[in-house]
C-alpha positions, 0 to 999 in steps of 0.5 A, a space after each residue: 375201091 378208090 372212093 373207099 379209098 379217099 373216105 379213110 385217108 380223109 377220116 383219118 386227116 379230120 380225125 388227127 388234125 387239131 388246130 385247124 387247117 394249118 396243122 392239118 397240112 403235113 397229115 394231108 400231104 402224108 396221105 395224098 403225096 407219100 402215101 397215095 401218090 395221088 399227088 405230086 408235091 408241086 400239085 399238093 403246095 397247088 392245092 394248099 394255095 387254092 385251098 387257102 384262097 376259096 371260102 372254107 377250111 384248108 382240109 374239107 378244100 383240099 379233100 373236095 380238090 383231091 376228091 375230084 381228081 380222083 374220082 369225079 364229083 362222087 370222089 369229091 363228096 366222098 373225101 368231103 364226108 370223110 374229112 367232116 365225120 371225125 369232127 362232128 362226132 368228137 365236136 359233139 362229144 367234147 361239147 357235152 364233156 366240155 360242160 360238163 367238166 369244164 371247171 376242172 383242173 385237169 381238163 384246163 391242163 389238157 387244152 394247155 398242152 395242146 397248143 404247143 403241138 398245134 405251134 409246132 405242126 404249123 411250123 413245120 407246114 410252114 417251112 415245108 411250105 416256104 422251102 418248096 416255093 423258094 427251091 421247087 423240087 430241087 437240092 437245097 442250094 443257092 443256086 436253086 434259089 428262085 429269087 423272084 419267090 424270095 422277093 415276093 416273099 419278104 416284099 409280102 411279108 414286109 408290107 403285111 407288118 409294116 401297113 396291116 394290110 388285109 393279106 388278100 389284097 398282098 395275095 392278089 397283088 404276089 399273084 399278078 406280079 408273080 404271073 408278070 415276072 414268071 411270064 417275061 424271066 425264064 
């Protein structure tokens, strides 16, 4: 049941996230947070981090994390395929229809109005994202504020425009300073 389980909750995230793995984020968080309680939300915001720090798409890592926690290797394989279907087979589609009918105004429109939505899911991932690094699980209040993620944050996030550094490097180096800081202040 589980493995049925996983295949259709997958299917359904490849098969409504357009504009790639940032906007696929709230559909995987609605599926395996609320919908499923197969995760926590400090364990989903977990596998959004690793997800985005292995090789591959935000969705297919989560649902290979999400498939193996609940079921094994078999789980992992499974979410995988379910996650991948719906877009090999509108890839497929779209690529025939996209030739064909590329020169058309219509179809110039409908990709027009695509990204608007795309901007505003990546938006929303985001602030969702940000708010849960900065407060946890916790009431949004100053008190709860976790000002060591809010430094690392604008610390990161100033460097990044200010020297165009490659953002793993800002990555691994959050990563030992956070694991520095977190270790010595309670």
């Amino acid at each position: 049941m589980i493995y049925l389980q996983l295949y259709i909750s997958f299917f359904q995230i490849g098969l409504f996230s357009f504009g790639g793995g940032y906007a696929a984020i709230p559909l995987i968080q609605e599926q395996v947070v609320t919908m499923n309680h197969w995760l926590s939300m400090q364990a989903f915001a977990d596998v959004v981090t690793i997800s985005q720090m292995t090789p591959g798409p935000i969705a297919i890592n989560a649902a290979t994390f999400v498939g193996i926690q609940m079921g094994g290797t078999l789980g992992a394989v499974i979410a995988t395929i379910g996650c991948v279907t719906p877009s090999v087979v509108i890839s497929l589609f779209l690529a025939y229809v996209y030739y064909k009918y590329k020169n058309l105004s219509i179809v110039k429109g409908i990709m027009g109005g695509l990204r608007p939505a795309v901007v505003a899911l990546i938006t929303a991932a985001g602030i969702s994202l940000t708010i849960l690094a900065f407060f946890g699980q916790k009431s949004l209040t100053i008190t709860n504020l976790d000002l060591i993620a809010v430094l690392l944050f604008m610390s990161g996030f100033f460097i990044l425009r200010k020297w165009k550094i490659n953002p793993l490097l800002i990555m691994v180096a959050a990563g030992i300073i956070g694991g520095v800081l977190y270790s010595v202040v309670p």
